[in-house]
C-alpha positions as CSV (number, residue, x, y, z in Angstrom):
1,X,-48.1,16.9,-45.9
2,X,-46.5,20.0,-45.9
3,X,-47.2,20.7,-42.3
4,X,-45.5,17.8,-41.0
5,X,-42.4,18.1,-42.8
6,X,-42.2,21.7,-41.4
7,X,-43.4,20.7,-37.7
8,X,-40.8,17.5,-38.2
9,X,-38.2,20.1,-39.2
10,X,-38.8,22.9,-36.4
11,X,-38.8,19.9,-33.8
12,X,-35.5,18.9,-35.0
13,X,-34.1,22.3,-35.3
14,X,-35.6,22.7,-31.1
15,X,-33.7,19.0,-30.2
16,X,-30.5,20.6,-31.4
17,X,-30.7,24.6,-30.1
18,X,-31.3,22.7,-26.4
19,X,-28.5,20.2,-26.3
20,X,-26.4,23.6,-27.3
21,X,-27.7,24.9,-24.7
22,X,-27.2,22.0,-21.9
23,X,-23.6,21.6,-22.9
24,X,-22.7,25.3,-23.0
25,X,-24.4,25.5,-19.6
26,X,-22.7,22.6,-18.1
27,X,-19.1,23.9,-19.5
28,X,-20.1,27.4,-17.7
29,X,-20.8,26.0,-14.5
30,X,-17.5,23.9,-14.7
31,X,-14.8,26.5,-16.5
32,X,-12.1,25.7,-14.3
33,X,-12.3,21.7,-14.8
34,X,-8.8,20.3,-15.4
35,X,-8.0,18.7,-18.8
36,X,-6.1,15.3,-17.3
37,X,-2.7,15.4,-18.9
38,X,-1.8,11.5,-17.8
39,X,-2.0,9.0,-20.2
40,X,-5.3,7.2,-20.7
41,X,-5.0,3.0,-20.5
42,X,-7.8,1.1,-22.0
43,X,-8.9,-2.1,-21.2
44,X,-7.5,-3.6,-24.4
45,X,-3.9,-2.4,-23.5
46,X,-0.9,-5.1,-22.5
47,X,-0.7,-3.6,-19.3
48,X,-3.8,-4.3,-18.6
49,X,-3.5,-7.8,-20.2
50,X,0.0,-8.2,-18.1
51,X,-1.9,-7.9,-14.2
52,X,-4.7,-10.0,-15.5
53,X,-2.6,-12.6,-17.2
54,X,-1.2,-16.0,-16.1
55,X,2.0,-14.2,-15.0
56,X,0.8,-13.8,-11.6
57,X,4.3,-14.0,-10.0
58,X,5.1,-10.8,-12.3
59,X,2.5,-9.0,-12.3
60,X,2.6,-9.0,-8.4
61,X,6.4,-7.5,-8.5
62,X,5.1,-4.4,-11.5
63,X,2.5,-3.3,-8.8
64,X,4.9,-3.6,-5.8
65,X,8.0,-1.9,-7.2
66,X,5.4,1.2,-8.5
67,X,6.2,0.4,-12.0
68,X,2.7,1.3,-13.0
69,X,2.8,4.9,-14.4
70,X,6.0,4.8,-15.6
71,X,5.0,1.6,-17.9
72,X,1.6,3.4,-18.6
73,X,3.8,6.2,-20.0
74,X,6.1,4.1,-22.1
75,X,3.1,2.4,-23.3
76,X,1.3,5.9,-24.6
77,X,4.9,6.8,-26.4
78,X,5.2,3.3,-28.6
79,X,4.6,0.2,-28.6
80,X,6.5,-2.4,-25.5
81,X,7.8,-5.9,-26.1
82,X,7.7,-7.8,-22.1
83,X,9.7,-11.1,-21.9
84,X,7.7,-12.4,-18.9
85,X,9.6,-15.7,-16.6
86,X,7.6,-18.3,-16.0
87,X,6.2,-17.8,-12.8
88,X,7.6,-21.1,-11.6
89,X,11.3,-18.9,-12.0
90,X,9.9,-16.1,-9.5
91,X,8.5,-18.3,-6.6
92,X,11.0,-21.4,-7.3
93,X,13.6,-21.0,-9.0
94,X,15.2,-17.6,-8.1
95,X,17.6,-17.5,-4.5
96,X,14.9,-17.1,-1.7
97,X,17.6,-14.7,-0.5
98,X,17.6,-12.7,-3.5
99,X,14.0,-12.4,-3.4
100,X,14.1,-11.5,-0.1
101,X,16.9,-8.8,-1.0
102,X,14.8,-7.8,-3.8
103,X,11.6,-6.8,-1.9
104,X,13.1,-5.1,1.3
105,X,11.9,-1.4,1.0
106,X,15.1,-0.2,1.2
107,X,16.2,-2.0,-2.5
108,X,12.8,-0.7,-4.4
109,X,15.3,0.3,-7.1
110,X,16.9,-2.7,-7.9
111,X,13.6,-4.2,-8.1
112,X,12.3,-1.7,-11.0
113,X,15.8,-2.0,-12.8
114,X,15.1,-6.3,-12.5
115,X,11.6,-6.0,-13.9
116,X,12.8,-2.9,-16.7
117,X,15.1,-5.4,-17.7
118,X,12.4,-7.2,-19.3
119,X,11.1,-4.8,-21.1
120,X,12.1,-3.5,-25.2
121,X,10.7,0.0,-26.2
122,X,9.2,-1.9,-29.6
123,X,7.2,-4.6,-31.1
124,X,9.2,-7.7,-31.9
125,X,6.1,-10.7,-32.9
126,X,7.5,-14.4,-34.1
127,X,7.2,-14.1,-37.2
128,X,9.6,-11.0,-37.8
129,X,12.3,-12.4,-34.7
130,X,15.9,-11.6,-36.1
131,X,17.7,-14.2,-37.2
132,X,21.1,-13.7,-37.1
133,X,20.7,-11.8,-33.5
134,X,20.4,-8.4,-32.6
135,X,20.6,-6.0,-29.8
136,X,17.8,-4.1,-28.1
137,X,17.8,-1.5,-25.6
138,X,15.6,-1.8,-22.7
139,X,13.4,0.1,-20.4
140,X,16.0,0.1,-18.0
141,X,18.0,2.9,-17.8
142,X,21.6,2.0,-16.3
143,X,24.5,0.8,-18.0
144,X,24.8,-2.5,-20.1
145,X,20.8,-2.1,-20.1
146,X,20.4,-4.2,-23.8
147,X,19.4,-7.6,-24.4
148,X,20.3,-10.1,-27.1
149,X,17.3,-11.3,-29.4
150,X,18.6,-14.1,-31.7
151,X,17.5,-17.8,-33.0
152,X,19.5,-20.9,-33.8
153,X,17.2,-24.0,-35.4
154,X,13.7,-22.8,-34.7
155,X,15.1,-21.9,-31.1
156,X,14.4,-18.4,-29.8
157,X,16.0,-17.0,-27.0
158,X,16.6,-13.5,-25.5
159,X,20.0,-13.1,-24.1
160,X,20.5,-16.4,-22.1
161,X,16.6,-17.1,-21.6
162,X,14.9,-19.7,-23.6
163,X,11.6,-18.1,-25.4
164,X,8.7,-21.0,-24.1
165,X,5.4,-19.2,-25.3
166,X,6.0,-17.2,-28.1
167,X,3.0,-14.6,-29.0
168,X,1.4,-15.7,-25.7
169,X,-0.2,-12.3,-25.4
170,X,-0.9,-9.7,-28.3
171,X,-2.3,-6.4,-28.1
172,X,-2.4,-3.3,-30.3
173,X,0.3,-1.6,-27.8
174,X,2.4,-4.3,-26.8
175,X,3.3,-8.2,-26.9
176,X,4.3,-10.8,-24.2
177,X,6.5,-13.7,-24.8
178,X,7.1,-16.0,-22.3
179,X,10.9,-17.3,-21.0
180,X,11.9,-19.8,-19.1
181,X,13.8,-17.9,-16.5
182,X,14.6,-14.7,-14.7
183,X,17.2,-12.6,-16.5
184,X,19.2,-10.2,-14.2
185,X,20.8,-6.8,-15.1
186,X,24.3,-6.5,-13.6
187,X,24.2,-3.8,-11.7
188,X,21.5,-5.9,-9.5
189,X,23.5,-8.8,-9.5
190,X,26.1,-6.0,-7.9
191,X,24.0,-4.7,-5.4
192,X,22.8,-8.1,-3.9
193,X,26.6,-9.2,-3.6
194,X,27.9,-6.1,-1.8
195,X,24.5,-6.3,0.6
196,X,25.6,-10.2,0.7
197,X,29.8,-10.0,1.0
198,X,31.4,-9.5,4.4
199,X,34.0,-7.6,3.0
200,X,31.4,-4.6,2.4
201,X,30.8,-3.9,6.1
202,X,34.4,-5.1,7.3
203,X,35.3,-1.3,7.5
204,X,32.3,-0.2,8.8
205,X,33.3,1.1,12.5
206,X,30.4,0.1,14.9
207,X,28.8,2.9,17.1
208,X,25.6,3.0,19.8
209,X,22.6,4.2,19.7
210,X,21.3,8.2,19.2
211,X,21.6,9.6,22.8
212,X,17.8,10.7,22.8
213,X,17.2,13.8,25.5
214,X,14.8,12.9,28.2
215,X,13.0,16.3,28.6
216,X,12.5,17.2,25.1
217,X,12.2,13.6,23.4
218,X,14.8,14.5,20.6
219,X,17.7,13.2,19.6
220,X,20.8,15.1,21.3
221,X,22.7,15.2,18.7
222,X,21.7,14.8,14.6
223,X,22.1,12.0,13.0
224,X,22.8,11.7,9.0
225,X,20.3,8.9,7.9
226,X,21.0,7.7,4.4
227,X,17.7,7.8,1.7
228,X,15.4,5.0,2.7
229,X,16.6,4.5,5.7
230,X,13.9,4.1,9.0
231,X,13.9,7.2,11.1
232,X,16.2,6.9,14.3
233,X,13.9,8.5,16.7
234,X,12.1,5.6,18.6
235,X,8.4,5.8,18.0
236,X,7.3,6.3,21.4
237,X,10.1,9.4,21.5
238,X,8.4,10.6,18.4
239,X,5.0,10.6,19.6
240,X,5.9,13.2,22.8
241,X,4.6,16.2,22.0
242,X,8.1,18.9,21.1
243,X,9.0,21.4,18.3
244,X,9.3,18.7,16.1
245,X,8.4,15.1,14.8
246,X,11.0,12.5,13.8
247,X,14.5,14.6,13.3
248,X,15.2,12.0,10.6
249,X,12.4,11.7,8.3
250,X,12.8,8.5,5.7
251,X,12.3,9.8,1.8
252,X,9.6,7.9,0.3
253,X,7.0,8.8,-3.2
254,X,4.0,11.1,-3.0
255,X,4.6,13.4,-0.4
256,X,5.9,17.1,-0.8
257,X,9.6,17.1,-0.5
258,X,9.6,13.5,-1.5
259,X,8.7,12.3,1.8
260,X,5.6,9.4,2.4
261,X,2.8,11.4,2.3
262,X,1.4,10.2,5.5
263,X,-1.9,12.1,5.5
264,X,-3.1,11.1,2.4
265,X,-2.2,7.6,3.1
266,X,-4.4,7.9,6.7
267,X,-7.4,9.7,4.6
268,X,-7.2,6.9,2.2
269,X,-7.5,4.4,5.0
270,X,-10.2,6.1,6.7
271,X,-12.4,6.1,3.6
272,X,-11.6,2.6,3.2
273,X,-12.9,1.3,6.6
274,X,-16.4,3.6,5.5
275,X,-16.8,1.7,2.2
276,X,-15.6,-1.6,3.6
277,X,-18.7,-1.6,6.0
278,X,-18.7,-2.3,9.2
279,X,-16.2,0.1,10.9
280,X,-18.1,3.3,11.3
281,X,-17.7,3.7,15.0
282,X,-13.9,3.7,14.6
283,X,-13.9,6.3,11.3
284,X,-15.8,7.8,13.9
285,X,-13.4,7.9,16.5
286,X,-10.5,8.4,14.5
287,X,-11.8,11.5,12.5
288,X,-13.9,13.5,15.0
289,X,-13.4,12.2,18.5
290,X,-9.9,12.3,18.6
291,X,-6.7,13.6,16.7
292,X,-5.7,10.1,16.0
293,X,-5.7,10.6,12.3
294,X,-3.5,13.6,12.2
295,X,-1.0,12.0,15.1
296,X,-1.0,8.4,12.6
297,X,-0.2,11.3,9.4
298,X,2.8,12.8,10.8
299,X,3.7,8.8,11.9
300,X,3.8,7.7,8.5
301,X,5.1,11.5,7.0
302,X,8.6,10.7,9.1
303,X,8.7,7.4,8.1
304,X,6.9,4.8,10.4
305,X,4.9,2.1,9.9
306,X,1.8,1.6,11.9
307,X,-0.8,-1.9,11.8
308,X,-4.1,-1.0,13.1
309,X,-6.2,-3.4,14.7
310,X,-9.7,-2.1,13.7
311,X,-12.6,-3.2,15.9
312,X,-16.3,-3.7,14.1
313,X,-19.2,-2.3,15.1
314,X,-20.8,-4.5,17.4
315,X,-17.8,-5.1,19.5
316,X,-17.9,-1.1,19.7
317,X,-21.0,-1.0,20.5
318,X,-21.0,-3.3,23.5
319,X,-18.7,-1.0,25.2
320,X,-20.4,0.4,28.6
321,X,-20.2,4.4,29.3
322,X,-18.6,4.0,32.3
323,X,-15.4,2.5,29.7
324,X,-15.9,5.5,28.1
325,X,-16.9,8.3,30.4
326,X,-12.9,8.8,31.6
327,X,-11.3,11.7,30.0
328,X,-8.7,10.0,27.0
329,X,-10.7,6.5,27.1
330,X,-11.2,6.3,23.3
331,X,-7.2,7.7,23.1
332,X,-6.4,5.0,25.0
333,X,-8.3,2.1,24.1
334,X,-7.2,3.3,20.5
335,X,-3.4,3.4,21.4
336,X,-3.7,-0.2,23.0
337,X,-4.7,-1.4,19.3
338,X,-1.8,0.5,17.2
339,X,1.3,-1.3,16.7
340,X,3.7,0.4,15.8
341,X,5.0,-2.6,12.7
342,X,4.1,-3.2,9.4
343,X,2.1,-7.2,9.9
344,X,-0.7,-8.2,7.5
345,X,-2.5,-11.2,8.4
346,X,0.1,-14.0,6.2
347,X,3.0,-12.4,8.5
348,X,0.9,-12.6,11.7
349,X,-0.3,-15.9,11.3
350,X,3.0,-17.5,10.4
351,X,4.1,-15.8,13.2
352,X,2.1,-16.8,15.5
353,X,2.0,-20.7,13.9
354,X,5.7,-21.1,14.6
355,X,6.4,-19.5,17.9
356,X,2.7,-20.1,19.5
357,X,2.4,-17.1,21.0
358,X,3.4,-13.2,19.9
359,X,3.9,-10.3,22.2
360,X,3.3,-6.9,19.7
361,X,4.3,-3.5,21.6
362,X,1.9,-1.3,21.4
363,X,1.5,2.7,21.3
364,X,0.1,2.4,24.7
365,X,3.3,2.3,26.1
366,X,4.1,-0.6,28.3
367,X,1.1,-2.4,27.6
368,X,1.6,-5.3,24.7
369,X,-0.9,-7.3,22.9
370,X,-0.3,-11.1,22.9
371,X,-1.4,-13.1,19.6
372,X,-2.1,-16.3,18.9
373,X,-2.9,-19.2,16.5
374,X,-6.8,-20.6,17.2
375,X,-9.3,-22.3,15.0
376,X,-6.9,-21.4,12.1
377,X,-6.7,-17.9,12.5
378,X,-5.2,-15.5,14.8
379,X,-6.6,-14.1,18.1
380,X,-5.6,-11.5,20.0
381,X,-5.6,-10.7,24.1
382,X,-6.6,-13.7,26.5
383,X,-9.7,-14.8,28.0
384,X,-12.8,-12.8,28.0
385,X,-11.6,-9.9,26.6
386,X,-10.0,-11.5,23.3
387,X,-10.9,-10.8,20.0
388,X,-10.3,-12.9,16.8
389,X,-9.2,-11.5,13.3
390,X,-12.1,-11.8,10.8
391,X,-11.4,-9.4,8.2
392,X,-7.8,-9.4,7.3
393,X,-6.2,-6.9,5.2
394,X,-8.8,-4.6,4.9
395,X,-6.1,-2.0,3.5
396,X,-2.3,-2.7,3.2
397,X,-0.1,0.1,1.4
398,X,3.3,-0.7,2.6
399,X,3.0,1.8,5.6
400,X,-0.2,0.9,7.1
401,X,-2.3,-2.3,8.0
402,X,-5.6,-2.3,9.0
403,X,-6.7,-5.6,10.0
404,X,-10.8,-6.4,11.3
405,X,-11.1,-7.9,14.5
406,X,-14.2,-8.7,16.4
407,X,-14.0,-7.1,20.0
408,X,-12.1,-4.3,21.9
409,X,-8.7,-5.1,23.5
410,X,-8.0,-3.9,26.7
411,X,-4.5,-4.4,29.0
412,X,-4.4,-7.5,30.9
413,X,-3.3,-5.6,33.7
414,X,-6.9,-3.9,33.8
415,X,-8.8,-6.4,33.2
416,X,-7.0,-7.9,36.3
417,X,-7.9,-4.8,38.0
418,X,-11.3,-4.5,37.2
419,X,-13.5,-4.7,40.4
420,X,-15.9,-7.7,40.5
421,X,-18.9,-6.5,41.5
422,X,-22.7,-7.5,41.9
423,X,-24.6,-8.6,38.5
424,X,-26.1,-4.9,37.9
425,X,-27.7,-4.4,34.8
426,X,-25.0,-2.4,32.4
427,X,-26.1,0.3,30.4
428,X,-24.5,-0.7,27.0
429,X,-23.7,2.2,24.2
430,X,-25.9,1.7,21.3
431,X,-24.7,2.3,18.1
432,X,-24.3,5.8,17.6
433,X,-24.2,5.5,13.7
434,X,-27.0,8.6,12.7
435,X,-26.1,11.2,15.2
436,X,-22.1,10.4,14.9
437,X,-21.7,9.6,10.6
438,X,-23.4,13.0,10.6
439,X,-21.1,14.8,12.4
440,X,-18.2,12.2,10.6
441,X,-19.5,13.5,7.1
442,X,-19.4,16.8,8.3
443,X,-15.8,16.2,9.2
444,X,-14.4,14.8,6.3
445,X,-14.8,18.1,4.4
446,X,-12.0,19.1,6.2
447,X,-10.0,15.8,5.7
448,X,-11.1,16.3,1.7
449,X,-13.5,13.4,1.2
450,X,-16.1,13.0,-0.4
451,X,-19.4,13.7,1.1
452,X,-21.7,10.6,2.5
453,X,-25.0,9.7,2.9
């Protein structure tokens, strides 16, 4: 009896000394690991709650206007009461043209102040709603940035908003009441009428285009570009190699010196395409084959938008070596499917639905790409060598688009061109997935992925 209680005791006693050890050893091989300072957000939090919720129409405009880690830190501070319109007051109700003024790039801050307008640093349920009416201040920052929180016969209302679902979302950090329609700070209400009134662009004195030097592909003379503005250096000028990218570069989050950080956002793409599935051939292309990806970085750095129409695998792999055996044939056929525009596929086929058919420039300068509207989607170049869009959207961040399409575009004026010779059998490329995602893992240590398998 005594034996077991002392071998139950010196196994317990071993359990404990070697987890010790474990975790010691694992903190030794991992001294330098960095002790996250940003706020933790569990799934029971109203933010959370909020992009899951029935307020689709608002919970669209938090994650557009970038809202999210400033309301994850107000949400770690105290608790956050959000009066949340009806989403019927977002897509119906509210001026089509002050939506439209509301989610131009250029008017991001008007859009935070709109939605921070909504939003009380503290916990105000049903049951305790003041009476008599009182002010609160709101997440927004600017001037005459409170709201009025009052009741008149069982009737609660926040400034001029009707309260329609009160307690309609209760969590240990926040609450969400629901209102009947948008309310709007001021100083947006300002902004949109001085965009809107004539008389705020009568004194403006009109003047031409940046001169832009032939031989160097920069702009003769500098131009002041206001904050947010596009750059003036026309993308084609831009891409020429000189000194110096875009003279003008547009300020935009993420980026050192508060530029777009244009690199990350074409490594984040990149890995995209390898976990979508599908699309190693172009990662391929794009990352080791040719300097694409860091051309497409300094792009977006300066301030342009690119959409990249991404061809699958199979339709790469039914390209013939003698399309590829040309020095600059994948530079090319890659330039013929960048467009140098923001589309995603809602913009592309409404495009293409209303005017039938779409000419998009290209960064194979003069060649376009003509779209248009078949079997209810969208289909790019004509005849033969056309290729429909069958996986839309596979990453949209404001700056890029990268939409799937199912074969490799090529000019028409090539195609044209192409000598018609005797049915020879071709020697089509097979896919070169091993032998190229080795040396595309390989690569992407420099380009700070992850490794793959």
């Amino acid at each position: 009896m005594d034996f077991q209680i002392y071998g139950f005791t010196n196994l317990f006693l071993f359990t404990i000394t070697l987890f010790f050890t474990i975790t010691s050893a694992t903190f030794q091989e991992n001294p330098k690991s960095p002790i996250s300072t940003v706020p933790q957000i569990n799934s029971n939090s109203i933010l959370v709650a909020l992009l899951d919720s029935h307020y689709t129409e608002l919970s669209e405009l938090v994650e557009k206007a970038l809202l999210l880690q400033t309301l994850e830190e107000a949400v770690s501070k105290h608790n956050i009461t959000i009066f949340a319109p009806k989403n019927e007051a977002l897509e119906r109700d509210l001026d089509p043209e002050f939506k439209r003024f509301l989610l131009e790039p250029g008017n991001l801050k008007s859009l935070q102040n709109l939605l921070l307008f909504h939003m009380i640093p503290t916990r105000i349920v049903s049951k305790n709603w003041p009476a008599r009416g009182r002010v609160h201040s709101t997440l927004y920052a600017g001037e005459e940035n409170v709201l009025q929180i009052s009741e008149k016969k069982t009737e609660k209302s926040v400034s001029s908003a009707k309260i329609i679902k009160q307690d309609d979302i209760v969590k240990p950090d926040g609450i969400i009441h629901g209102i009947e329609r948008v309310l709007i700070p001021k100083s947006v209400q300002q902004d949109f009428n001085n965009r809107r009134s004539l008389r705020s662009i009568s004194a403006v004195i009109p003047e031409g285009a940046p001169e832009v030097d032939p031989r160097t592909h920069r702009l003769k003379k500098p131009v002041a570009v206001p904050a947010g503005a596009p750059p003036v250096l026309p993308v084609y000028d831009a891409l020429a190699p000189g000194p110096s990218l875009a003279p003008a570069p547009a300020p935009g989050p993420g980026g050192p010196h508060h530029h777009f950080d244009g690199e990350s956002q074409v490594k984040d793409f990149i890995q995209t395409l390898l976990h979508y599935g599908g699309y190693n051939e172009l990662a391929d292309i794009l990352v080791n084959l040719t300097s694409l990806a860091t051309e497409m970085g300094k792009l977006v750095s300066e301030g342009y938008v690119l959409t990249v129409l991404a061809p699958n695998d199979e339709a790469m792999a039914k390209l013939t070596t003698d399309q590829l055996s040309e020095p600059g044939a994948p530079e090319q056929i890659m330039y013929y499917h960048l467009i140098p525009e923001y589309q995603t596929e809602e913009s592309m086929y409404n495009s293409v639905r209303r005017f039938g058919k779409i000419n998009y420039d290209t960064l194979r300068l003069p060649h376009k790409v003509v779209a248009e509207e078949a079997d209810g989607s969208v289909k790019f170049g004509q005849g033969e060598g056309s290729a429909y869009l069958v996986d839309p959207d596979i990453y949209t961040d404001g700056r890029i688009s990268v939409q799937g399409v199912d074969g490799v575009l090529f000019p028409l004026e090539e195609i044209k061109a192409a000598p018609i010779a005797a049915p020879v059998a071709k020697v089509v490329a097979k896919p070169r997935r091993g032998k190229l995602m080795e040396v595309v893992c390989g690569t992407m240590g420099s380009f700070a992925f992850a490794s793959c398998h």
